[in-house]
mmCIF file of the N, C-alpha and C atoms, coordinates in Angstrom:
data_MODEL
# 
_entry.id   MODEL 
# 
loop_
_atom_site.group_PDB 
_atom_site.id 
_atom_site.type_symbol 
_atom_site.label_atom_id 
_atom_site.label_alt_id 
_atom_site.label_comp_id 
_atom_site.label_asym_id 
_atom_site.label_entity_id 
_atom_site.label_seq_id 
_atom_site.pdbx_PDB_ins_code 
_atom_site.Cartn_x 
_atom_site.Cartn_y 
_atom_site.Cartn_z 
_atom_site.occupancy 
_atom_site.B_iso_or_equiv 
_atom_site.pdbx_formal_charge 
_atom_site.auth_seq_id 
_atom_site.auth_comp_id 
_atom_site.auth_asym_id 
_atom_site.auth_atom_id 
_atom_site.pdbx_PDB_model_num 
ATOM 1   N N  . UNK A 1 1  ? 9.762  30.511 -55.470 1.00 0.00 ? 1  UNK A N  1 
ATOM 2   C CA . UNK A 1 1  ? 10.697 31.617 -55.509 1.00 0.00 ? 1  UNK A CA 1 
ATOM 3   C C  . UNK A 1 1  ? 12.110 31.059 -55.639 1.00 0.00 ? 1  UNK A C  1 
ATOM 4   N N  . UNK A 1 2  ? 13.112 31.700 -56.482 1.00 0.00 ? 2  UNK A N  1 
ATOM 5   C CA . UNK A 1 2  ? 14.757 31.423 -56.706 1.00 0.00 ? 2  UNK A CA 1 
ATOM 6   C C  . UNK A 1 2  ? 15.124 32.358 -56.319 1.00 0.00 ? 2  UNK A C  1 
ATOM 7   N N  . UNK A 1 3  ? 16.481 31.870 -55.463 1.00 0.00 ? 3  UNK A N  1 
ATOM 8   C CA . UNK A 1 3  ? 17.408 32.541 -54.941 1.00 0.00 ? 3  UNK A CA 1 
ATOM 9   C C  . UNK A 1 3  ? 19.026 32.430 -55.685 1.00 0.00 ? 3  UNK A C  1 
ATOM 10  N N  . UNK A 1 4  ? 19.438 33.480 -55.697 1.00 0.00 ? 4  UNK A N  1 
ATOM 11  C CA . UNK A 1 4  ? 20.919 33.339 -56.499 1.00 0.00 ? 4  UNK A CA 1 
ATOM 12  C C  . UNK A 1 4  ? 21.836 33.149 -54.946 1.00 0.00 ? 4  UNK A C  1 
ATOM 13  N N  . UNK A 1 5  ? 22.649 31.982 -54.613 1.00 0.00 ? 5  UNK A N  1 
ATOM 14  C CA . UNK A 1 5  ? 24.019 32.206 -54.148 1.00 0.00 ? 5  UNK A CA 1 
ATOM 15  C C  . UNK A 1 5  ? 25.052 31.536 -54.452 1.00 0.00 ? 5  UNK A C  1 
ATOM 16  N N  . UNK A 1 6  ? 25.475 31.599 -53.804 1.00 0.00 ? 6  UNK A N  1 
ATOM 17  C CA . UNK A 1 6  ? 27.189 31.923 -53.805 1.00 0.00 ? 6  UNK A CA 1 
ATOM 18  C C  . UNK A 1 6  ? 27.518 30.358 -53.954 1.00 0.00 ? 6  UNK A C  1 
ATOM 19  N N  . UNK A 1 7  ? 28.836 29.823 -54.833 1.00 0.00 ? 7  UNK A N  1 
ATOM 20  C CA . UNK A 1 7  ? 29.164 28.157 -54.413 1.00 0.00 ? 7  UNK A CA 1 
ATOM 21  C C  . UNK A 1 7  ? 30.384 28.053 -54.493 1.00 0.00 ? 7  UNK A C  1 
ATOM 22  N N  . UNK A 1 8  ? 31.530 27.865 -53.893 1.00 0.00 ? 8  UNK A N  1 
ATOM 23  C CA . UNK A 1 8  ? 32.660 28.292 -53.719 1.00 0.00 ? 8  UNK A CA 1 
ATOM 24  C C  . UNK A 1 8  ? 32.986 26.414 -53.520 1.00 0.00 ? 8  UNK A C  1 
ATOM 25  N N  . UNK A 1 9  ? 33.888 26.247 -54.766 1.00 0.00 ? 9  UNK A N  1 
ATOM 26  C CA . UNK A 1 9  ? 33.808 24.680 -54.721 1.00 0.00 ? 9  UNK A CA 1 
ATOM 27  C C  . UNK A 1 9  ? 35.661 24.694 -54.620 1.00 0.00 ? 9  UNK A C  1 
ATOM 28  N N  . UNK A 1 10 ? 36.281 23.686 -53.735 1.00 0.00 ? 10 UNK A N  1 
ATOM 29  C CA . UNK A 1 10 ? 37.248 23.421 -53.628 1.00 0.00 ? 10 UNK A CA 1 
ATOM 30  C C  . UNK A 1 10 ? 38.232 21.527 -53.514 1.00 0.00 ? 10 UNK A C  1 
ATOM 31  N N  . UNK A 1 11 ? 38.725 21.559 -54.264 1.00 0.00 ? 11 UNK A N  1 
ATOM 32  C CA . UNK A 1 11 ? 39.588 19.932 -54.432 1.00 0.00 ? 11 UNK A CA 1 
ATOM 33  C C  . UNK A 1 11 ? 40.070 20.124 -52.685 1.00 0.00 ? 11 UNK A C  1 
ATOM 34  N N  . UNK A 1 12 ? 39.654 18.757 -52.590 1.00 0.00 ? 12 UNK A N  1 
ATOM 35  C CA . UNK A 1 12 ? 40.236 18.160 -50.566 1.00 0.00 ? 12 UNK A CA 1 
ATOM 36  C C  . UNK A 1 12 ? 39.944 17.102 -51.251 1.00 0.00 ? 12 UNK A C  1 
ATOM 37  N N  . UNK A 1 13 ? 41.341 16.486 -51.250 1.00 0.00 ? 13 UNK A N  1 
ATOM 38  C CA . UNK A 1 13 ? 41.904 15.420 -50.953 1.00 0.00 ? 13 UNK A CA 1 
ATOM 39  C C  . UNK A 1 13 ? 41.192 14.608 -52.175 1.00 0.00 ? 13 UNK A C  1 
ATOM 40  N N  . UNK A 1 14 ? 40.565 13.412 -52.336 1.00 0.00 ? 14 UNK A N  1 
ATOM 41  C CA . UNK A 1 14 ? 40.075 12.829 -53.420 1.00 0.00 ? 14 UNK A CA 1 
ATOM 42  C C  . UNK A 1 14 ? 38.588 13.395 -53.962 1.00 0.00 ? 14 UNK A C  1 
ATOM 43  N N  . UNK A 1 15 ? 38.256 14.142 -53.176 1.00 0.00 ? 15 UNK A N  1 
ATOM 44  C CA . UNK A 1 15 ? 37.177 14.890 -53.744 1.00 0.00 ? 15 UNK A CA 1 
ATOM 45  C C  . UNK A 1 15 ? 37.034 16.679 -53.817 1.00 0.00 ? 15 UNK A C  1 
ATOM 46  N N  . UNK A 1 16 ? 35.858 16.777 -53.706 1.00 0.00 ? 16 UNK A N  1 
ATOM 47  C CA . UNK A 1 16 ? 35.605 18.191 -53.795 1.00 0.00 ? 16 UNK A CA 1 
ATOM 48  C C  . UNK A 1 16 ? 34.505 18.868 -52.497 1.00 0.00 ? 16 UNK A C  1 
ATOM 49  N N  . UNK A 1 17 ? 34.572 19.800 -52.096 1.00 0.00 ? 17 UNK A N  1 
ATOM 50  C CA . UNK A 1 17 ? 33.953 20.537 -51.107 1.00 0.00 ? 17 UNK A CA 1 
ATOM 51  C C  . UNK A 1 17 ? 32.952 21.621 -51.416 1.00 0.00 ? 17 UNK A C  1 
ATOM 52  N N  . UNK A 1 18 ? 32.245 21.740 -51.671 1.00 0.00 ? 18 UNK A N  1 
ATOM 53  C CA . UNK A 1 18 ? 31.384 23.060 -51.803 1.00 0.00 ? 18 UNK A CA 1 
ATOM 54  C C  . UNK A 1 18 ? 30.231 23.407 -50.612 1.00 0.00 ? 18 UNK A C  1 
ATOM 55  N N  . UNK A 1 19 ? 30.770 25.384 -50.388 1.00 0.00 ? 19 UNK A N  1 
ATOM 56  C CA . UNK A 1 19 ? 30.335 26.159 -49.410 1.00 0.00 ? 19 UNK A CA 1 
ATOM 57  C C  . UNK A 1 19 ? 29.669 26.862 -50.047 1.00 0.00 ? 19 UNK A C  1 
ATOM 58  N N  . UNK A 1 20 ? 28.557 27.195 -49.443 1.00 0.00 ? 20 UNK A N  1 
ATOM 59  C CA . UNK A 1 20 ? 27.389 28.577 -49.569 1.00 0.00 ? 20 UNK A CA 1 
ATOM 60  C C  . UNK A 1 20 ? 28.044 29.576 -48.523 1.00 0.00 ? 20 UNK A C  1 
ATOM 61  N N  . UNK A 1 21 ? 28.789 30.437 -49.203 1.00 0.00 ? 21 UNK A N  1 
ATOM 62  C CA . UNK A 1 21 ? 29.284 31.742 -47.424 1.00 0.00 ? 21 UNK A CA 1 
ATOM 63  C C  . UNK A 1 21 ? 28.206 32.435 -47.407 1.00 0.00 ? 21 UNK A C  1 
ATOM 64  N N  . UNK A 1 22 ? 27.170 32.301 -47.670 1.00 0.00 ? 22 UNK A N  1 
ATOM 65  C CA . UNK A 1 22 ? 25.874 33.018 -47.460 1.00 0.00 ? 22 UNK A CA 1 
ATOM 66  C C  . UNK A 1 22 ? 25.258 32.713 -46.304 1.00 0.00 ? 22 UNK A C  1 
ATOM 67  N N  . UNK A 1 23 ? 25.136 31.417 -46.104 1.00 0.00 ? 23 UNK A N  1 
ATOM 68  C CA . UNK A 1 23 ? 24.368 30.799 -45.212 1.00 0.00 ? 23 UNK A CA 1 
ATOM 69  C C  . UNK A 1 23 ? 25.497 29.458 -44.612 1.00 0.00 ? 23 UNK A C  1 
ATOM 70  N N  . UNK A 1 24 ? 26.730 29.837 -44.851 1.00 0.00 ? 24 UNK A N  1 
ATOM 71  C CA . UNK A 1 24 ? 27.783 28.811 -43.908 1.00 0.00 ? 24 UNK A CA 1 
ATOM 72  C C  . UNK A 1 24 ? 27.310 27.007 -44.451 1.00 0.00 ? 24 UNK A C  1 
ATOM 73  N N  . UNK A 1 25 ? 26.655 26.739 -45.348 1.00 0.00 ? 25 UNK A N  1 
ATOM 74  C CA . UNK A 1 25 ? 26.249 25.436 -45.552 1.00 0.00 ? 25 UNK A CA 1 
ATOM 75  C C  . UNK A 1 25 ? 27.186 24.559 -46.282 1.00 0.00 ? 25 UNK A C  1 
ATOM 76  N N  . UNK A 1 26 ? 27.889 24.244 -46.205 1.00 0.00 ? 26 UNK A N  1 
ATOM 77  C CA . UNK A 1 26 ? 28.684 23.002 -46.848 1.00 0.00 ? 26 UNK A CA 1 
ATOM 78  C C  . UNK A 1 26 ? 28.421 21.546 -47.066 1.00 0.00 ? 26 UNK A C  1 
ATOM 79  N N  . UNK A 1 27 ? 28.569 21.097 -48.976 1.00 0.00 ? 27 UNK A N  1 
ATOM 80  C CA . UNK A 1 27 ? 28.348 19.426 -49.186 1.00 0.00 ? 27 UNK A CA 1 
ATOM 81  C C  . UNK A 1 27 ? 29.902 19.132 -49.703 1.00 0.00 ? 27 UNK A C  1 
ATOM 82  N N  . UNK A 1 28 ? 29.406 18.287 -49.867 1.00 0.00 ? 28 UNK A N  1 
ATOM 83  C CA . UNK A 1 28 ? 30.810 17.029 -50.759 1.00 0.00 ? 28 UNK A CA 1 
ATOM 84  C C  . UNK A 1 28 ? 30.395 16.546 -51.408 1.00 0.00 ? 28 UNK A C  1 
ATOM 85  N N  . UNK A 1 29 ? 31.145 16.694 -53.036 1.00 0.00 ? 29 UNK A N  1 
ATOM 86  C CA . UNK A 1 29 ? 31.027 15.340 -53.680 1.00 0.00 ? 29 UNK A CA 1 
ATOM 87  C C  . UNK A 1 29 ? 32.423 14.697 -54.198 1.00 0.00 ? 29 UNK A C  1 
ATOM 88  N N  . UNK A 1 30 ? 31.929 13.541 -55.110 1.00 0.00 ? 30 UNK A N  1 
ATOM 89  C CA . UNK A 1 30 ? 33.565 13.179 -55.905 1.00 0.00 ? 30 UNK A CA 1 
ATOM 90  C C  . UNK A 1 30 ? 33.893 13.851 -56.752 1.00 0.00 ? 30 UNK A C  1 
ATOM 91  N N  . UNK A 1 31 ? 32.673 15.012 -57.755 1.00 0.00 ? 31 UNK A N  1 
ATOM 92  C CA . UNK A 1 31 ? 33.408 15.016 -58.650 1.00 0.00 ? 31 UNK A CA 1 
ATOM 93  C C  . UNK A 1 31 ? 32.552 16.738 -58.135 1.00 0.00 ? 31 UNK A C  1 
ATOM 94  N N  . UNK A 1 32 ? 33.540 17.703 -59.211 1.00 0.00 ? 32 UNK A N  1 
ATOM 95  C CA . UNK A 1 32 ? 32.764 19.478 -59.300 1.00 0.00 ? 32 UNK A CA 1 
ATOM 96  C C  . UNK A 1 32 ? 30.963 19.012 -59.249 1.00 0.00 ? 32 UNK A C  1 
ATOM 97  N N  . UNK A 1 33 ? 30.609 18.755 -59.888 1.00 0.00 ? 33 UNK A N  1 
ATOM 98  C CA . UNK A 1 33 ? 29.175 18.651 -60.202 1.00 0.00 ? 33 UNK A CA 1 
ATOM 99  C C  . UNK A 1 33 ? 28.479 18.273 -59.350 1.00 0.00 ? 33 UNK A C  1 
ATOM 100 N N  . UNK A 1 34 ? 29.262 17.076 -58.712 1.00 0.00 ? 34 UNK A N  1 
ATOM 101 C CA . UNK A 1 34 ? 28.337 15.961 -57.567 1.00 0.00 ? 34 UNK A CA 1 
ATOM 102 C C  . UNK A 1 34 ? 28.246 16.895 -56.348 1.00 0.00 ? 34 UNK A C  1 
ATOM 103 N N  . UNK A 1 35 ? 29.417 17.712 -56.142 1.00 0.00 ? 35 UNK A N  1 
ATOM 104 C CA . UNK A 1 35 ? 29.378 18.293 -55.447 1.00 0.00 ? 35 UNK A CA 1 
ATOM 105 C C  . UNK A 1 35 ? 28.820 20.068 -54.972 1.00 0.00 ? 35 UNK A C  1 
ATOM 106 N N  . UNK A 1 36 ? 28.401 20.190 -56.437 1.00 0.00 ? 36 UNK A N  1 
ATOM 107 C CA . UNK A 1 36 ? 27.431 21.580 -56.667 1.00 0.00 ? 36 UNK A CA 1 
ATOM 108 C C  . UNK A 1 36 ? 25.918 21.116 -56.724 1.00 0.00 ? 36 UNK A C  1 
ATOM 109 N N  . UNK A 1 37 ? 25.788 19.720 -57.210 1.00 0.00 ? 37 UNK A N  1 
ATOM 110 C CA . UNK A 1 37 ? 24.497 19.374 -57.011 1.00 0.00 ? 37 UNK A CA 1 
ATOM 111 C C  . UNK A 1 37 ? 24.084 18.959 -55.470 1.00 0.00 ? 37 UNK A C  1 
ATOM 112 N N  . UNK A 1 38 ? 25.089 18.235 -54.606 1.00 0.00 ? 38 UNK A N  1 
ATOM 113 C CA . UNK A 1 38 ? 24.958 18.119 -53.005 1.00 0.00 ? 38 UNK A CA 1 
ATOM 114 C C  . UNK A 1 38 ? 24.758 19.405 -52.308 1.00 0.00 ? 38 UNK A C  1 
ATOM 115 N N  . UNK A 1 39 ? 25.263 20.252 -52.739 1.00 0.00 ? 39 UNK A N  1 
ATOM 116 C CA . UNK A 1 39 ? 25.350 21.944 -51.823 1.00 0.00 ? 39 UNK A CA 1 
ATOM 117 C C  . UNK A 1 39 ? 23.781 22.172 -52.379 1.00 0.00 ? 39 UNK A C  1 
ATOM 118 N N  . UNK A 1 40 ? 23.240 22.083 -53.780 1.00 0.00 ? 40 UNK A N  1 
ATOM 119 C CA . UNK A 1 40 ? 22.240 22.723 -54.051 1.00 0.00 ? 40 UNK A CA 1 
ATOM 120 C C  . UNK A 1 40 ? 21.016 22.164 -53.341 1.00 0.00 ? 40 UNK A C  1 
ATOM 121 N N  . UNK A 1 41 ? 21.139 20.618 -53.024 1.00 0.00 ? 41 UNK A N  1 
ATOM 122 C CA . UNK A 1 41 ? 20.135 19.806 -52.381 1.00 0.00 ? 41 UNK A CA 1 
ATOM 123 C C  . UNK A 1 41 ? 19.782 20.529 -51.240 1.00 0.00 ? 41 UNK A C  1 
ATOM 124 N N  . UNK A 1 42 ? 21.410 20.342 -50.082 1.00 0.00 ? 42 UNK A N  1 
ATOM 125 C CA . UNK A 1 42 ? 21.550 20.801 -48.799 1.00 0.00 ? 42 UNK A CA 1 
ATOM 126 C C  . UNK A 1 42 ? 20.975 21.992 -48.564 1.00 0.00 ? 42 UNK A C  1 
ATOM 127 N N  . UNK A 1 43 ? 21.036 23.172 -49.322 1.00 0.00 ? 43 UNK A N  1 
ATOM 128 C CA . UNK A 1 43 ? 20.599 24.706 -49.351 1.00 0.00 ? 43 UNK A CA 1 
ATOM 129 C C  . UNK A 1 43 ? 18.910 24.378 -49.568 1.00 0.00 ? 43 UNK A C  1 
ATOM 130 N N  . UNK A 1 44 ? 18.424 23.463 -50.736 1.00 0.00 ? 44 UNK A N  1 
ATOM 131 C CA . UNK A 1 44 ? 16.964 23.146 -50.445 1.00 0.00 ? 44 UNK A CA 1 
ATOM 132 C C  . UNK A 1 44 ? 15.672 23.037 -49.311 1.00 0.00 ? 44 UNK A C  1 
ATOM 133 N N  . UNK A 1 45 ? 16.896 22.103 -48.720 1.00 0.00 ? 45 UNK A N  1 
ATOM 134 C CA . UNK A 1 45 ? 16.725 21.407 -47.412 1.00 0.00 ? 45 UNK A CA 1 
ATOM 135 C C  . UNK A 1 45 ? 16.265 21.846 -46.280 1.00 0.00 ? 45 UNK A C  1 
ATOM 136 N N  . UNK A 1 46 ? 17.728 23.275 -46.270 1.00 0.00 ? 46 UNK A N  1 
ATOM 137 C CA . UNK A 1 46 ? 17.640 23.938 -45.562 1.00 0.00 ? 46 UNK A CA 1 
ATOM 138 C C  . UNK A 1 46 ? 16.510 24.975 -45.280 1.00 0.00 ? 46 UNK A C  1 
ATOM 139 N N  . UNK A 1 47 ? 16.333 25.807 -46.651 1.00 0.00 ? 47 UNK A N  1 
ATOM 140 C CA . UNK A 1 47 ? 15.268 26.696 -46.867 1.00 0.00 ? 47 UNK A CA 1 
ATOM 141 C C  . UNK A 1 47 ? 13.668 25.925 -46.803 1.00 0.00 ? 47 UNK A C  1 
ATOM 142 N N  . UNK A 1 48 ? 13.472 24.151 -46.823 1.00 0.00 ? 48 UNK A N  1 
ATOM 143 C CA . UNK A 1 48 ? 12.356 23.813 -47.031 1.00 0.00 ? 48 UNK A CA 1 
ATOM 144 C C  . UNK A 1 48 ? 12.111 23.849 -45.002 1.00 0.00 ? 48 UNK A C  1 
ATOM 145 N N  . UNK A 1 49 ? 13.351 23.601 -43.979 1.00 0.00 ? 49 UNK A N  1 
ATOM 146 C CA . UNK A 1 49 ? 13.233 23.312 -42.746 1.00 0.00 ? 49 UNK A CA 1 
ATOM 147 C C  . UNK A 1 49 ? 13.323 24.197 -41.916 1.00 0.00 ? 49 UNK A C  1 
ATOM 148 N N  . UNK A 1 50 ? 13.659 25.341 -42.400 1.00 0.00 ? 50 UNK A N  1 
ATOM 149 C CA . UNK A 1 50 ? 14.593 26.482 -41.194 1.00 0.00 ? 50 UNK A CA 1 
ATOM 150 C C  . UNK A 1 50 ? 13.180 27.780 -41.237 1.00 0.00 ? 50 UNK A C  1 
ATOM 151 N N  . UNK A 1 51 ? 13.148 27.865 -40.162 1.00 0.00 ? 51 UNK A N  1 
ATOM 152 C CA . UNK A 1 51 ? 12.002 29.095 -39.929 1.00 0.00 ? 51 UNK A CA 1 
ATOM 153 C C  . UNK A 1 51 ? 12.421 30.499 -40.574 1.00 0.00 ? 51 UNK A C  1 
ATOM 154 N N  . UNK A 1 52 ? 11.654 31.051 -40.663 1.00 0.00 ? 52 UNK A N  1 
ATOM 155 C CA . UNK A 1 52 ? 11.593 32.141 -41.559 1.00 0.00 ? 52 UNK A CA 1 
ATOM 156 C C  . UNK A 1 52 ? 13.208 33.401 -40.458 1.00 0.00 ? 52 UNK A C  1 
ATOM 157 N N  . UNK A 1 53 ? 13.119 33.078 -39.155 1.00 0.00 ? 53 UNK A N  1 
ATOM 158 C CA . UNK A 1 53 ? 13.958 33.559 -38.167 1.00 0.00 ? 53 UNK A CA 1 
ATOM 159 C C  . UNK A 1 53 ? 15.198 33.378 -38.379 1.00 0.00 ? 53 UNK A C  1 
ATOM 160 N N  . UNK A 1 54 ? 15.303 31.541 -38.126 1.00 0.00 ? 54 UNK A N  1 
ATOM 161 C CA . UNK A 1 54 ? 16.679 31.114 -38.576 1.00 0.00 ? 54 UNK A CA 1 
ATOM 162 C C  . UNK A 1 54 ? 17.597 32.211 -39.651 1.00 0.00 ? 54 UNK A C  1 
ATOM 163 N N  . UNK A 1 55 ? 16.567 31.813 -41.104 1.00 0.00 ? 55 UNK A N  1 
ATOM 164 C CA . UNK A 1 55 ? 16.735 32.026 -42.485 1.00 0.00 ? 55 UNK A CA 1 
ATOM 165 C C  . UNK A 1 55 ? 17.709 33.483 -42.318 1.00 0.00 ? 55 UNK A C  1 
ATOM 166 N N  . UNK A 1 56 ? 17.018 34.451 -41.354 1.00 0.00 ? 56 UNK A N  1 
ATOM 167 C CA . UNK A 1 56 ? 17.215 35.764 -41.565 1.00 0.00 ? 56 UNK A CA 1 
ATOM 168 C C  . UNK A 1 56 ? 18.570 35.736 -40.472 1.00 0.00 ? 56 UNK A C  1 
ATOM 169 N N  . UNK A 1 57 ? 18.666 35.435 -39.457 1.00 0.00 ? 57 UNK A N  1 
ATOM 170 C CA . UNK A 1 57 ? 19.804 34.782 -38.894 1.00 0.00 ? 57 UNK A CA 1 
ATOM 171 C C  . UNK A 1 57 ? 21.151 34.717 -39.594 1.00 0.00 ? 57 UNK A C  1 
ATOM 172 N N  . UNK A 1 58 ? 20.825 33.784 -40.690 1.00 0.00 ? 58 UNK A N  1 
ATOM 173 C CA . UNK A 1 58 ? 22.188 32.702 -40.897 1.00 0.00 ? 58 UNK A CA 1 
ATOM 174 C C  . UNK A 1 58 ? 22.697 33.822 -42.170 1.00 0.00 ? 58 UNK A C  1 
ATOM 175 N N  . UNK A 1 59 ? 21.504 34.366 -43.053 1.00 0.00 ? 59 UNK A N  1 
ATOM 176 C CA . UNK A 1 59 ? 21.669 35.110 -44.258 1.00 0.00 ? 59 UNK A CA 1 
ATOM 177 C C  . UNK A 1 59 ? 22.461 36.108 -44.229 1.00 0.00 ? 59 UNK A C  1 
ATOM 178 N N  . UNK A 1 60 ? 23.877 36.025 -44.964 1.00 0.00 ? 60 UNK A N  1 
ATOM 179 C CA . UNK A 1 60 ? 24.584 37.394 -45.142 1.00 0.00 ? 60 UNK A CA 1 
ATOM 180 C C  . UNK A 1 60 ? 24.312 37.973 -46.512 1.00 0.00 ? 60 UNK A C  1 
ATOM 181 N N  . UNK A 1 61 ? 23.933 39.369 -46.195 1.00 0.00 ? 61 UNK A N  1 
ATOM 182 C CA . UNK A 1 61 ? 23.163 39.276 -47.595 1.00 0.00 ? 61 UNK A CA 1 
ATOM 183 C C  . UNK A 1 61 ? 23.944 40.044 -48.648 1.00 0.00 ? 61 UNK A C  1 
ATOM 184 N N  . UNK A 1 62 ? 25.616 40.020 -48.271 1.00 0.00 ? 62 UNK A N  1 
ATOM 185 C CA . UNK A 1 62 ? 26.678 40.254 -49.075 1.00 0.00 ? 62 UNK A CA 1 
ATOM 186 C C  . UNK A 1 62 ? 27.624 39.565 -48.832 1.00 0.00 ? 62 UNK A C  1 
ATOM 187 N N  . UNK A 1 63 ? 27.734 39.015 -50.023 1.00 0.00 ? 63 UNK A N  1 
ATOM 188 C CA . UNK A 1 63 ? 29.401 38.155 -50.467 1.00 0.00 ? 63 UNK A CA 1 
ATOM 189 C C  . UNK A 1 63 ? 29.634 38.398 -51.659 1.00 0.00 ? 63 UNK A C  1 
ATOM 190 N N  . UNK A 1 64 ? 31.025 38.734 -51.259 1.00 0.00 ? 64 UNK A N  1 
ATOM 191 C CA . UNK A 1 64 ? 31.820 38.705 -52.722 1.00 0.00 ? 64 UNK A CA 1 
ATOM 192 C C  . UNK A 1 64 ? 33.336 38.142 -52.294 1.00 0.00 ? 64 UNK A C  1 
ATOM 193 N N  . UNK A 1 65 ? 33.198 37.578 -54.168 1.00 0.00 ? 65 UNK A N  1 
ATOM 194 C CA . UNK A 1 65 ? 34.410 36.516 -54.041 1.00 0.00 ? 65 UNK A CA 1 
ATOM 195 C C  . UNK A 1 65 ? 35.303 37.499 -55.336 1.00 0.00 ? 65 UNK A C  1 
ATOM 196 N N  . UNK A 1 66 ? 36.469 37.559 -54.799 1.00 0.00 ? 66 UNK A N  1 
ATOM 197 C CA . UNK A 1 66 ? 37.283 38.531 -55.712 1.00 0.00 ? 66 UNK A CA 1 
ATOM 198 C C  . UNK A 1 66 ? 38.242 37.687 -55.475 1.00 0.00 ? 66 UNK A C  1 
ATOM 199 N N  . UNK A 1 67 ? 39.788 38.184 -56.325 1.00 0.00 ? 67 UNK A N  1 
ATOM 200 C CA . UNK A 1 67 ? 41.451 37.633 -56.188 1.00 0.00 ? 67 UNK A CA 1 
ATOM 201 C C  . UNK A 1 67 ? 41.609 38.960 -55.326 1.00 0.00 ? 67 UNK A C  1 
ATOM 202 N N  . UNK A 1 68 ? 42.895 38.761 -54.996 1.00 0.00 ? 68 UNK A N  1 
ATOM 203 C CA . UNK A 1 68 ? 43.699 39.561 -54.604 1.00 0.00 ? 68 UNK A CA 1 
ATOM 204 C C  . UNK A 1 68 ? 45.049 39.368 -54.584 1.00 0.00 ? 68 UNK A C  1 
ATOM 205 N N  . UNK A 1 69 ? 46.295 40.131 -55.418 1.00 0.00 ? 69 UNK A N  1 
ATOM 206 C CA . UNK A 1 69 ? 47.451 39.796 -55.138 1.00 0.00 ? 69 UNK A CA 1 
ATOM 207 C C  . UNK A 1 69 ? 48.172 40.453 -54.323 1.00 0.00 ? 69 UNK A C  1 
ATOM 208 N N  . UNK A 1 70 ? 49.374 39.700 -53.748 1.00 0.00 ? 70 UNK A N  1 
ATOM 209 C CA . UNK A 1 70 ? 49.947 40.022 -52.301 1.00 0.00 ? 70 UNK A CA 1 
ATOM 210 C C  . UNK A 1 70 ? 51.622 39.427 -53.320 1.00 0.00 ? 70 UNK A C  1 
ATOM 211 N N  . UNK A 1 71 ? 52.965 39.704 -52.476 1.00 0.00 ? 71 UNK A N  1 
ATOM 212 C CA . UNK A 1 71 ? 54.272 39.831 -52.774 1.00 0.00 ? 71 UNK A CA 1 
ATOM 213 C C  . UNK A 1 71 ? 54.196 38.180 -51.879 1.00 0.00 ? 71 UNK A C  1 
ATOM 214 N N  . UNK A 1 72 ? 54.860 37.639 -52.502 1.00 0.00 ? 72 UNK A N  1 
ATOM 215 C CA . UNK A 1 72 ? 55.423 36.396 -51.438 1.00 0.00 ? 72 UNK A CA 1 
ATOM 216 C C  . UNK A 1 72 ? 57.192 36.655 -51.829 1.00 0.00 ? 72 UNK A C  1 
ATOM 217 N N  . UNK A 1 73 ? 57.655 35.881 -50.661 1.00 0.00 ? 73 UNK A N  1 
ATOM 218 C CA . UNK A 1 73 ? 59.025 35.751 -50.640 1.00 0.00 ? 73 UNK A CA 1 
ATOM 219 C C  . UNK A 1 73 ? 60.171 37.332 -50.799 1.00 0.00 ? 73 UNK A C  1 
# 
């Protein structure tokens, strides 16, 4: 079975960060990729170890990633 989520990848410092806000899971890599392929492992991992309880637990089963503009200064 495939699951669609969420990968919200961000530059820190010499590398990159990527979060699942679905399930709070965060990897690292050096580069965008290394680091969408580490999150995708980690989320594997997770779903191959975590009881069916956990799963339903940790799962928000809405996220959305939008902009929003705001006035500065």
């Amino acid at each position: 079975m495939k699951r669609q989520l969420t990968a919200i990848i961000e530059r820190e410092g010499e590398g990159y960060v990527a979060l699942c806000p679905e399930l709070d899971i965060a990897s690292q890599g050096n580069t965008v990729r290394e680091a969408r392929e580490n999150l995708q492992e980690a989320l594997e991992l997770f779903f191959e170890s975590a009881s069916p309880e956990e799963i339903q637990r940790r799962l928000r089963p809405e996220v959305y990633v939008t902009q929003v503009e705001v006035a500065v200064g």
